[in-house]
C-alpha positions in Angstrom: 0.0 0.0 0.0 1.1 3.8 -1.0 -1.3 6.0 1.7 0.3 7.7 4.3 -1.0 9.9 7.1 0.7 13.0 8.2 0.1 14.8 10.9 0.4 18.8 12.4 0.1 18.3 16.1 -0.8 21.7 17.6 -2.2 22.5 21.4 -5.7 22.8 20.0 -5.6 20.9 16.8 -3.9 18.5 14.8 -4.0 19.0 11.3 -4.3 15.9 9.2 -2.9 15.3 5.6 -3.3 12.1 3.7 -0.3 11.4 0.9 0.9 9.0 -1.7 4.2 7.3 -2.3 3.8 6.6 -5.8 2.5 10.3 -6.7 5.0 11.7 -4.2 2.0 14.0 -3.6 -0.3 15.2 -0.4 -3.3 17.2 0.5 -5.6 18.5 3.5 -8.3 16.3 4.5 -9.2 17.2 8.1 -8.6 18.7 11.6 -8.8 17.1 14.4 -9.9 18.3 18.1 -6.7 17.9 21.0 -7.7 18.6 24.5 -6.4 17.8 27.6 -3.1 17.1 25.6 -5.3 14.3 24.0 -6.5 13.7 20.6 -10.0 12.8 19.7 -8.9 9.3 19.0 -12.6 8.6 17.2 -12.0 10.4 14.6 -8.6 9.3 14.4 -10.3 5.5 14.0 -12.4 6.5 11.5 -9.6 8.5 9.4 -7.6 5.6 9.8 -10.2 2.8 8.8 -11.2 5.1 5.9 -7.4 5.7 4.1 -6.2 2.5 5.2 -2.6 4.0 5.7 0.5 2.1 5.8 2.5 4.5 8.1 1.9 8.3 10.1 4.6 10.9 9.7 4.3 13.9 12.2 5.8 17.3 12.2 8.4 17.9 15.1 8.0 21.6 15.5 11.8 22.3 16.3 13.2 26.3 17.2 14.7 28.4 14.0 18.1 26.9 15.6 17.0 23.0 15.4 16.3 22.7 18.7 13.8 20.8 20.5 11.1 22.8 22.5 7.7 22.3 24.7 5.8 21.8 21.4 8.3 18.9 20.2 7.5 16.7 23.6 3.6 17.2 22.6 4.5 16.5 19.0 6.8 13.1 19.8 4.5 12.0 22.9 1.5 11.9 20.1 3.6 9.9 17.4 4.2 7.6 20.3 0.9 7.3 21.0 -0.2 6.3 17.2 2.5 4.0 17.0 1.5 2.0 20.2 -2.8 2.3 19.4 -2.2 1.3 15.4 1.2 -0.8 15.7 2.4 1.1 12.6 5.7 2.8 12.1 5.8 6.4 12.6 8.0 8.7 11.5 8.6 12.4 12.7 10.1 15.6 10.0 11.1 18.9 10.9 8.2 20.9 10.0 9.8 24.3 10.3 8.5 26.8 8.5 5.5 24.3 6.8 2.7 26.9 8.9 4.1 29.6 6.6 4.1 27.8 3.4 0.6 26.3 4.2 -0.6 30.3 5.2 1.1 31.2 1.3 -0.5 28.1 -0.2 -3.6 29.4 1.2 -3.3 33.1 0.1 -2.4 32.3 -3.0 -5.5 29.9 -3.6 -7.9 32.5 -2.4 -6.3 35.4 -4.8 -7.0 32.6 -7.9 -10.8 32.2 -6.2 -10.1 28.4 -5.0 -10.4 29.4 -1.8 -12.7 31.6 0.6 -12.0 33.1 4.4 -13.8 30.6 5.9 -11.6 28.1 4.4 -8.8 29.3 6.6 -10.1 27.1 9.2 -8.4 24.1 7.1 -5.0 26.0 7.7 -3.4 22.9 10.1 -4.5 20.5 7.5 -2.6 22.3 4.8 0.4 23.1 7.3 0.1 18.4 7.5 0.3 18.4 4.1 4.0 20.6 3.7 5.2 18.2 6.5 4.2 15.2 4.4 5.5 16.5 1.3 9.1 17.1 2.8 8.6 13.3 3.6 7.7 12.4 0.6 10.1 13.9 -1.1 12.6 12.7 1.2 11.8 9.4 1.1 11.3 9.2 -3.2 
């Protein structure tokens, strides 16, 4: 199987991105609800049973210096967490920077009227799939 999942874990949200190895290609499908430092593993099960994915990759939000910092232990505790629930590898990507490619990505869709405000709210999801195109392109 080609699908892979990849992931933008924020303190609210995780964006969520769903990719293929043969296209080398991503794109947004969803956000997710985190509280209490927690996912909202149903709707992680149903993403999941829906793409049928082979493997996760997940941002590791790391400083402008490539260090690690309080949002890296949220971001690695959750890739643990996948790999232990679905007993599939997971891999983690330096997602510096992807937040402001997504925001361009976005702004440039909305100037060429593929995109409205309210579509903004898909921002995390976009921001998953520039971590899961590094990957991708990585791993080609």
């Amino acid at each position: 199987m080609s699908c892979v999942l990849g992931f933008d874990v924020g303190s609210k949200l995780i964006g969520v991105a769903v990719g293929n190895r043969v296209t080398v290609s991503a794109r947004a499908i969803a956000t997710i609800a985190m509280r209490d430092d927690a996912p909202d593993w149903a709707a992680l099960d149903a993403l999941r049973s829906e793409w049928l994915p082979d493997s996760f990759v997940v941002g590791l939000p790391l400083t402008l210096d490539g260090e690690e910092q309080a949002a890296s232990k949220r971001a690695r505790r959750f890739a643990e967490r996948l790999r232990e629930r679905y007993r599939m590898p997971v891999s983690m990507v330096d997602e510096r920077h992807s937040s402001l490619e997504a925001a361009e990505r976005f702004a440039h869709a909305r100037a060429a009227g593929l995109k409205r405000r309210r579509d903004a709210v898909q921002l995390d999801a976009e921001a998953a799939a520039v971590i899961l195109e590094r990957w991708l392109h990585e791993a080609a």
